[in-house]
N, C-alpha and C positions, 0 to 999 in steps of 0.2 A: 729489281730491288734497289740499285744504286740511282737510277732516277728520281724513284720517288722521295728516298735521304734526303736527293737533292731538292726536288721541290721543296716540302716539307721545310729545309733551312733557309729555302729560299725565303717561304710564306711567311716562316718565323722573322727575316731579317724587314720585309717588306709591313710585315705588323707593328715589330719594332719601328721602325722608322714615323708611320703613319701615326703612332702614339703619340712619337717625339715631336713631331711638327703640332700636333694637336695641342700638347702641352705650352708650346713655344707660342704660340698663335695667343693663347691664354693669357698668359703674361705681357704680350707686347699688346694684346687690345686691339681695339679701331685705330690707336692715334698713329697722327704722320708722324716727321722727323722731330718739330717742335714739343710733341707730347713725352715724344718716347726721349729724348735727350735729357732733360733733368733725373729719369730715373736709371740713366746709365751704372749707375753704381752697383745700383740694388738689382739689377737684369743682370748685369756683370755676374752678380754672388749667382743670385739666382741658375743662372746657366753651367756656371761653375761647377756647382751642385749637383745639379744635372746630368753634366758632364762623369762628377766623380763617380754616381750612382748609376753610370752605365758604363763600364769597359770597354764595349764596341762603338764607342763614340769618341773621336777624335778631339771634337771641337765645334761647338756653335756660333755659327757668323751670323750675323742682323747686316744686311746690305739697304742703304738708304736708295729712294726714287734712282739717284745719281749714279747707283753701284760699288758706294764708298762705306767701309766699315764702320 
């Protein structure tokens, strides 16, 4: 019985997650770093947002080619 709990929360956190990147992919688009840098602000809010509308969510990083925030 306690395994399956744990899948089951597992599957939930692994679906969770799969959403979030799904959504974050949405907003950042195709563009590289030059695209995606002018609307820093609005990805800011955006994530922010995000962020606030999920609890088990820490924090959204965007790491550029380089590995730099």
């Amino acid at each position: 019985m306690q395994s399956r709990v744990l899948d089951e929360k597992a599957n939930t956190v692994f679906s969770i997650s799969r959403e979030l990147i799904f959504r974050i992919e949405e907003m950042l688009g195709n563009g590289d770093a030059a695209l995606i840098e002018p609307r820093q602000a609005e990805l800011h809010d955006k994530f922010q947002r995000l962020v606030e509308s999920h609890p088990q969510i820490a924090a959204v990083s965007v790491l550029d080619i380089q590995g730099r925030l």
